[in-house]
C-alpha positions as CSV (number, residue, x, y, z in Angstrom):
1,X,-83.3,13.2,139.8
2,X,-80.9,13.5,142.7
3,X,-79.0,16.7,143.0
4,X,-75.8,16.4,140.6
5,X,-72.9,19.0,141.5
6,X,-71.0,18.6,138.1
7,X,-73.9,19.9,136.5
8,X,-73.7,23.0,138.0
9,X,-72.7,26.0,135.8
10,X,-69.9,28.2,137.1
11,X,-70.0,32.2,137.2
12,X,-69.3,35.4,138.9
13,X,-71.9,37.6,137.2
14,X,-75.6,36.9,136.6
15,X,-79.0,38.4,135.6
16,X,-81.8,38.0,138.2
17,X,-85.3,38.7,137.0
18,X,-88.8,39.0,138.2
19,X,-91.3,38.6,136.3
20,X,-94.8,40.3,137.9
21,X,-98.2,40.3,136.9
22,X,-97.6,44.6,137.4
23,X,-94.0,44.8,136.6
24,X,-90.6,43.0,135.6
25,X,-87.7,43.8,137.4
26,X,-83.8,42.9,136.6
27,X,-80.8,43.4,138.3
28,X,-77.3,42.8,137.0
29,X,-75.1,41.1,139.3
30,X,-71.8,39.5,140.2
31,X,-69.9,37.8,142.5
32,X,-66.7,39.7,143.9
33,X,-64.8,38.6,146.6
34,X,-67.5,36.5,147.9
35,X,-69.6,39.8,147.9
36,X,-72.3,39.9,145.8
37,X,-72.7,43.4,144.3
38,X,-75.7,45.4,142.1
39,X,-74.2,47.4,138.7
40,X,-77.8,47.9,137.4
41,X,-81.2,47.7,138.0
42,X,-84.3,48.6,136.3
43,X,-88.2,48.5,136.2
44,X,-90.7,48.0,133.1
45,X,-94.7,48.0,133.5
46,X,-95.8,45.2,131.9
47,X,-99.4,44.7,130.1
48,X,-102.2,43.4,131.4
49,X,-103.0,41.0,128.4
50,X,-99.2,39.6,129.0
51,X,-100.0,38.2,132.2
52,X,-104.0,37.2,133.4
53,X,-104.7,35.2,136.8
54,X,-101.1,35.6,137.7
55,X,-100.0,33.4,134.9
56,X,-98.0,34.0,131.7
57,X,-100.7,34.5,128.9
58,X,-98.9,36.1,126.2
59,X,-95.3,34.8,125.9
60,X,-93.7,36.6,123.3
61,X,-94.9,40.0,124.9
62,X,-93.7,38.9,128.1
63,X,-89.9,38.0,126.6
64,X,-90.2,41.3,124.8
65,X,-90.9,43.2,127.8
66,X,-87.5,40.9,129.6
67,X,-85.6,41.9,127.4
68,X,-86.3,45.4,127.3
69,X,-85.9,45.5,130.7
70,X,-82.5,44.0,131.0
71,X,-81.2,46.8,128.2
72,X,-82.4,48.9,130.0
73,X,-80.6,47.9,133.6
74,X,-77.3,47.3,131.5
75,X,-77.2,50.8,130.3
76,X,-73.8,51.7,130.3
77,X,-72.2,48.6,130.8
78,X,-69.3,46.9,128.5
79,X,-71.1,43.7,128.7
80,X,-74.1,40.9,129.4
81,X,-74.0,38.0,131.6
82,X,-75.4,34.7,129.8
83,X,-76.9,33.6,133.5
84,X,-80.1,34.0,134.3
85,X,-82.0,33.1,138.0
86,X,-85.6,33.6,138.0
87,X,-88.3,33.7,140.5
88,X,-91.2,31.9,140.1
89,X,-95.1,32.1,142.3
90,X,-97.6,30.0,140.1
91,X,-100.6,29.5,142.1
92,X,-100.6,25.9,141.6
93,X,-96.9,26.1,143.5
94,X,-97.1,23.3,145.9
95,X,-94.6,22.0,148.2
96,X,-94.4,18.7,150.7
97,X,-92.2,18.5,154.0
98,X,-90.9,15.3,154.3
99,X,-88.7,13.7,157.1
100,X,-86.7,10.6,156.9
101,X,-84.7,8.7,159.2
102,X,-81.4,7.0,157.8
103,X,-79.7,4.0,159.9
104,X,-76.0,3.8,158.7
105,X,-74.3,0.5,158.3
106,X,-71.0,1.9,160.2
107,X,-71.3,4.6,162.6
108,X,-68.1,4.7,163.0
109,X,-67.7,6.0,159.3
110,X,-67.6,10.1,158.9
111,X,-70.5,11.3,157.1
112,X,-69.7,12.0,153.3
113,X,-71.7,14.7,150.8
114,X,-72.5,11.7,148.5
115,X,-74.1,9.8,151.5
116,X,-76.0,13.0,152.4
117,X,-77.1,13.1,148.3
118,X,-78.6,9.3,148.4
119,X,-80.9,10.0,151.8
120,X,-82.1,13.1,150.1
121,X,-82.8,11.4,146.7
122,X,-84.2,8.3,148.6
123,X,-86.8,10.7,149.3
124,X,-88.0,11.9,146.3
125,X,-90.7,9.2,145.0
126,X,-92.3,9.4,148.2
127,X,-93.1,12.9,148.2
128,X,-93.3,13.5,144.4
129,X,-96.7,10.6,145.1
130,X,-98.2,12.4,148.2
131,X,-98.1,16.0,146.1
132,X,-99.5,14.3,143.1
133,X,-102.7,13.7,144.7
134,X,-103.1,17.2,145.8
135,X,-102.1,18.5,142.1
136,X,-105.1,16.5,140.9
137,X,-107.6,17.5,143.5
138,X,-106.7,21.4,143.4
139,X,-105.5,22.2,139.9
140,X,-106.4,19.0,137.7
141,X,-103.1,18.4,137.1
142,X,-102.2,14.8,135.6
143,X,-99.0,12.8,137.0
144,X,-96.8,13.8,134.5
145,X,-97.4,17.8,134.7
146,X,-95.4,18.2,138.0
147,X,-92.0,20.2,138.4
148,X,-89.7,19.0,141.3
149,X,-88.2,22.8,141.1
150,X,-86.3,23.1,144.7
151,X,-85.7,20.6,147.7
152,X,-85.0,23.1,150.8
153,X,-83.4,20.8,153.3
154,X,-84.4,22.5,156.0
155,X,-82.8,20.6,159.5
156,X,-80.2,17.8,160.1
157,X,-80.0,15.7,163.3
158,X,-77.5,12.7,164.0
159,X,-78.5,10.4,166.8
160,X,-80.8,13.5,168.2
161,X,-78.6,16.1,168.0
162,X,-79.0,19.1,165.6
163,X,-76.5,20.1,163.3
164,X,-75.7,22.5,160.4
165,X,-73.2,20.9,158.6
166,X,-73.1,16.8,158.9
167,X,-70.4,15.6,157.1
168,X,-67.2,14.8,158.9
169,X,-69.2,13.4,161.6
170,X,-69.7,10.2,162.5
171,X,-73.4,8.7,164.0
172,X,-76.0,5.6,164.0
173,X,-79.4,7.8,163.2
174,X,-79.4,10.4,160.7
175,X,-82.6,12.3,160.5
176,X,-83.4,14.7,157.8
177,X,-86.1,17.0,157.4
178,X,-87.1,18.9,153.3
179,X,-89.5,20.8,151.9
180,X,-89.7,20.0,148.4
181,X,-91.1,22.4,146.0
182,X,-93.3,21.6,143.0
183,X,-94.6,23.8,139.9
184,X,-96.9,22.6,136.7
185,X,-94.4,21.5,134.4
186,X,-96.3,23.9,132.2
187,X,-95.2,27.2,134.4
188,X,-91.5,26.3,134.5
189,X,-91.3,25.7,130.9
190,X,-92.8,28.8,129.8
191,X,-90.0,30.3,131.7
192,X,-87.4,28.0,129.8
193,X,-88.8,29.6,126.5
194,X,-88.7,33.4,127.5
195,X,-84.4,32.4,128.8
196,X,-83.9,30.8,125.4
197,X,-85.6,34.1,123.4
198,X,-83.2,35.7,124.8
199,X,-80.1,33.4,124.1
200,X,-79.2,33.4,127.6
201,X,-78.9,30.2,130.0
202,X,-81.3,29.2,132.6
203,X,-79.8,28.6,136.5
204,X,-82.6,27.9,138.3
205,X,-86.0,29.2,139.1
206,X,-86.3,30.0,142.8
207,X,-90.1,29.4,144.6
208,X,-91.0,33.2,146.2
209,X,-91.1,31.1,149.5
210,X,-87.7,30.1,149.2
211,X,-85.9,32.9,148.3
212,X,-87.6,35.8,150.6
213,X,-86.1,33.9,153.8
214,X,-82.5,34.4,152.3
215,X,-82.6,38.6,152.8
216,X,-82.6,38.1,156.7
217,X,-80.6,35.1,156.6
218,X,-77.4,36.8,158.0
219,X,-79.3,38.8,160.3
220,X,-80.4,37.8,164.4
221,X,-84.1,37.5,163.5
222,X,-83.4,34.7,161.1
223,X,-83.6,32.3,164.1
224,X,-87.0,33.9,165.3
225,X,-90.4,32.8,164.3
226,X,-90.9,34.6,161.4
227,X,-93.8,35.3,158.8
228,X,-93.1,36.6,155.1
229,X,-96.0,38.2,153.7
230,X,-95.1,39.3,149.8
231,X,-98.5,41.3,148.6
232,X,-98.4,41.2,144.8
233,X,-100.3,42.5,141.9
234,X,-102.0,38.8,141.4
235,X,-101.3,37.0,144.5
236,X,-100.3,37.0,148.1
237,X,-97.6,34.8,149.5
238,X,-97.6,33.9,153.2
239,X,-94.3,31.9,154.1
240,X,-93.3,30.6,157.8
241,X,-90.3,29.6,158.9
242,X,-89.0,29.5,162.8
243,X,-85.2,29.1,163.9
244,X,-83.8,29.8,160.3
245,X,-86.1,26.2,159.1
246,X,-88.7,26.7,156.5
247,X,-92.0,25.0,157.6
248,X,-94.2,26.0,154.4
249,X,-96.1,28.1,152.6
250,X,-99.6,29.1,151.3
251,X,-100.5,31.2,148.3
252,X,-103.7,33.1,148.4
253,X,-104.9,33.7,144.8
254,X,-105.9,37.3,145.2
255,X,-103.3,40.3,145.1
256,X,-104.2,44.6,145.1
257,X,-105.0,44.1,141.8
258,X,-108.4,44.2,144.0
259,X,-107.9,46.9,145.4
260,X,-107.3,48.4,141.8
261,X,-110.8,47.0,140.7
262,X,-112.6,48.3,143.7
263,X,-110.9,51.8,143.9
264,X,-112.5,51.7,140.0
265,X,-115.9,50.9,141.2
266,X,-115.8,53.2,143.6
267,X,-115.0,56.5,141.5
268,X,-115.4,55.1,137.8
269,X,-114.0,58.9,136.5
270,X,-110.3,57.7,138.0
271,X,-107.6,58.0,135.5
272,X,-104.9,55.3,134.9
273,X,-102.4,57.9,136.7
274,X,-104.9,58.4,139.5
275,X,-105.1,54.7,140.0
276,X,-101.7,54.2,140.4
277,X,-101.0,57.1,142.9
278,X,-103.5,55.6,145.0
279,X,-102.2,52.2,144.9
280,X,-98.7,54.1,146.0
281,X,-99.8,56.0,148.2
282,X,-103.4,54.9,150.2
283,X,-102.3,56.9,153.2
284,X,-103.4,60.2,151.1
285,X,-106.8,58.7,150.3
286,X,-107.6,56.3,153.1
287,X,-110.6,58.6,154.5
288,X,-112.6,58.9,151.2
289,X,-112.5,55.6,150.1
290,X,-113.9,52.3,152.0
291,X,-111.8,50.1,149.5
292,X,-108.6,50.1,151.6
293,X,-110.1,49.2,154.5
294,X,-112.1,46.1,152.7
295,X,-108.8,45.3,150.6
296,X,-106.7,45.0,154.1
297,X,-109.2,43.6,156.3
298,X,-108.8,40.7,153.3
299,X,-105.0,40.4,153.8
300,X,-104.7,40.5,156.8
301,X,-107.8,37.7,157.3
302,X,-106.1,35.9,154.7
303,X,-102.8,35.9,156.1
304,X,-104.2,34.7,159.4
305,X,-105.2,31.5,157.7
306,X,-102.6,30.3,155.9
307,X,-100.5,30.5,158.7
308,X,-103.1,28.7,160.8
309,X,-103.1,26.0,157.7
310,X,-99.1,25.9,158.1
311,X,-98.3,25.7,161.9
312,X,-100.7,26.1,165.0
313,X,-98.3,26.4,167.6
314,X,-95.9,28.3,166.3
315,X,-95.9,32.1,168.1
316,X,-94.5,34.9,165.2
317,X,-92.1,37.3,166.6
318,X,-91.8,39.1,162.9
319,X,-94.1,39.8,159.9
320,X,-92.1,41.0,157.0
321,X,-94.1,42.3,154.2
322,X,-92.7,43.3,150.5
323,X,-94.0,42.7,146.7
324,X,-95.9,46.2,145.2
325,X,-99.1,46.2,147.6
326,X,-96.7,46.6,150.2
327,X,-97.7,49.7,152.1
328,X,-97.1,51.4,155.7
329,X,-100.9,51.6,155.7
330,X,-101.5,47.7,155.1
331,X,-98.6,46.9,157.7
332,X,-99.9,49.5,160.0
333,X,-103.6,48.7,159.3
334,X,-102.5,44.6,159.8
335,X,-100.2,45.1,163.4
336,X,-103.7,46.5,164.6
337,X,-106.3,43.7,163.7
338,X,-103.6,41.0,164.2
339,X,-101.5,41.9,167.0
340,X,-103.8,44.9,168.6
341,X,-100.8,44.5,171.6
342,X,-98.2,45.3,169.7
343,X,-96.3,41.8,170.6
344,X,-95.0,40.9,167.3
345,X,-92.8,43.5,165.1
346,X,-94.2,44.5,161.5
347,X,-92.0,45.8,158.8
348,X,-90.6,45.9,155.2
349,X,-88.6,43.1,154.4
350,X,-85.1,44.8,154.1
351,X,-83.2,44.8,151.7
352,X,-79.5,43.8,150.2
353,X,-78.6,47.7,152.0
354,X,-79.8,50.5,153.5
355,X,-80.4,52.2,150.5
356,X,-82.3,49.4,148.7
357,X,-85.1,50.3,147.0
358,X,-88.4,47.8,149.1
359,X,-89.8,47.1,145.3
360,X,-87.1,45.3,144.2
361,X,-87.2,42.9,147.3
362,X,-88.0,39.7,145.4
363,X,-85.3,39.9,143.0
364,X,-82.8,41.3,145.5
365,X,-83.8,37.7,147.6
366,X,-82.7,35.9,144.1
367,X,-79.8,37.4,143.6
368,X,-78.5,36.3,146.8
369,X,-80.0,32.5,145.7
370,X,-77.7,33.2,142.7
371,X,-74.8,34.5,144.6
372,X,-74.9,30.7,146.9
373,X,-75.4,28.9,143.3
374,X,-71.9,31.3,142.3
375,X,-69.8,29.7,145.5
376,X,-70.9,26.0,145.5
377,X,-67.8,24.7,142.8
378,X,-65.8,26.7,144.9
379,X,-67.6,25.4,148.3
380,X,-69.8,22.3,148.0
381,X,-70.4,22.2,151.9
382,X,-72.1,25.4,151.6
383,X,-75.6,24.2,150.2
384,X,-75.6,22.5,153.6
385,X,-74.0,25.2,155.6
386,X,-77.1,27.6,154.1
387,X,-79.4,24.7,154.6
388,X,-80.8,24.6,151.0
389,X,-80.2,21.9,147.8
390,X,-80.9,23.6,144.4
391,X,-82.2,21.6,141.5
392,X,-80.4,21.9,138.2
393,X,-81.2,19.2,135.8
């Protein structure tokens, strides 16, 4: 199952999709210059019946509503990429870091990418065994209905010392830290079946936790303790990660679909239309309803957790929120019951540029996944350069 560079497929343009419990969103991409740039982009409610608990229910209405969305982004253009990256958040999504410690026969030799590929797939068994147990505990999920899905190798260190990029190097000790990222096999191959619907070819399918890091990896906070908090319709996703490593994540199996359901309790003659304006805009309504401040007390409670269940010790210097429950009153609401001193910064997770529009966060954060997948025939050493091994088997 080790990671196999020949079977990589090589392209410059792409489709990356994701696929909400609220919405679907595409964008059209490609590759140019070693630039990744947008050509379309568009949006599609999807229906409630499609998707239930966060999970696909319906799968031809959920390939229906794909594929209506990707016309739709492709207005105007001459053409369709066959490529398609998706992002995937199943609440069963579990992960397991995992460090090993290689002695070389020679250390003398220089440090080869093939060498690097048998340490990683050496430890593969091991952690496929210790997540198997917690698949049957949580989620009664046999041995068999696991998907290895991503292995983030997330530090290098020969003979103690930390590096980005070992090969050419030459040491004893090689020491390798990954976070390996599991699905039911169930999850990912209900996303197989909506790629092949639509007669276009499957890259990968990127873990929420992996690929939100990636839109601040070029920027100086990446090597700050930081905490990604994506607030969707079904779920919420907390992800840590502290001097550009990934340490884990948690996902909470309650999203502002909550909200939704209490703002209905609360005035049951609110319209469809009046719903959603609140949703988009609580600052308007805060005062007459108690439901935001029950809904965000919640997040930010829950957030406080799962980072507790990831790290103790680590101190957060940011907190950047996205997905569609993502509002200036949550953040503004959460900086005052979790950092009442004002210590750590709280923001929108930015985007690909300035003008980028905060909902399409998520799939902006897989189209630059897609864009590192693009370069790696070109550039094999960059999978370690960006710290992160993608599985395509």
């Amino acid at each position: 199952m080790s990671f196999k560079l020949q079977s990589l497929s090589e392209y410059d343009r792409f489709v990356a999709i994701d696929i909400g419990a609220y919405r679907v969103k595409v964008l059209i991409c490609a590759v140019e210059g070693g630039s990744l740039r947008v050509y379309g982009r568009a949006s599609t409610r999807q229906s409630k019946k499609n998707v239930i608990a966060g999970e696909i229910a319906d799968l031809a209405a959920v390939s229906d509503t794909v594929r209506r969305t990707i016309l739709k982004a492709a207005e105007g253009l001459e053409s369709l990429p066959e490529e398609v990256v998706l992002s995937i958040n199943s609440s069963a999504l579990l992960y397991d870091s995992i460090g090993t410690n290689y002695i070389r026969n020679d250390a003398e030799d220089s440090i080869t990418m093939e060498e690097i590929d048998r340490m990683i797939a050496s430890t593969e068994g091991k952690s496929l065994d210790r997540v198997r147990s917690k698949a049957e505990e949580r989620f009664d999920l046999g041995p068999n209905e696991l998907r290895l899905v991503t292995t983030s190798l997330t530090s290098i260190a020969l003979d103690g010392k930390k590096v980005s990029n070992p090969v050419g190097f030459t040491a004893k000790n090689v020491k390798l830290t990954l976070v390996n990222f599991f699905v039911p096999q169930s999850t990912f191959q209900a996303l197989s079946l909506i790629v092949r619907d639509l007669s276009m070819k499957l890259v990968s399918v990127i873990p929420v936790p992996v690929a939100l890091p990636k839109l601040i990896e070029e920027r100086s906070e990446a090597f700050d303790a930081n905490a990604f908090v994506d607030v969707g319709y079904s779920r919420v996703t907390v992800t840590l990660s502290d001097r550009s490593e990934l340490l884990g994540a948690v996902v909470l199996d309650f999203g502002y679909s909550l909200l939704e359901e209490s703002l209905r309790k609360e005035d049951s003659a609110l319209s469809g239309f009046d719903i959603e304006d609140r949703l988009s805009h609580p600052e308007k309504y805060a005062l007459e309803y108690q439901s935001y401040a029950k809904f965000h007390d919640l997040v930010s409670d829950g957030v406080r957790i799962a980072l507790s269940e990831i790290a103790k010790s680590v101190r957060i210097r940011n907190f950047f929120f996205s997905g569609g429950g993502n509002t200036e009153l949550l953040r503004n609401t959460f900086s005052e019951k979790y950092d009442p001193t004002g210590s750590c910064n709280v923001a929108s997770l930015p985007g690909l540029s300035e003008d980028s529009d905060p909902s399409y966060a998520l799939c902006e954060a897989v189209a630059v996944c897609a864009k590192e997948f693009a370069s790696l025939r070109k550039d094999p050493i960059a999978r370690i350069l960006r710290y992160v091994i993608y599985r395509y088997e």
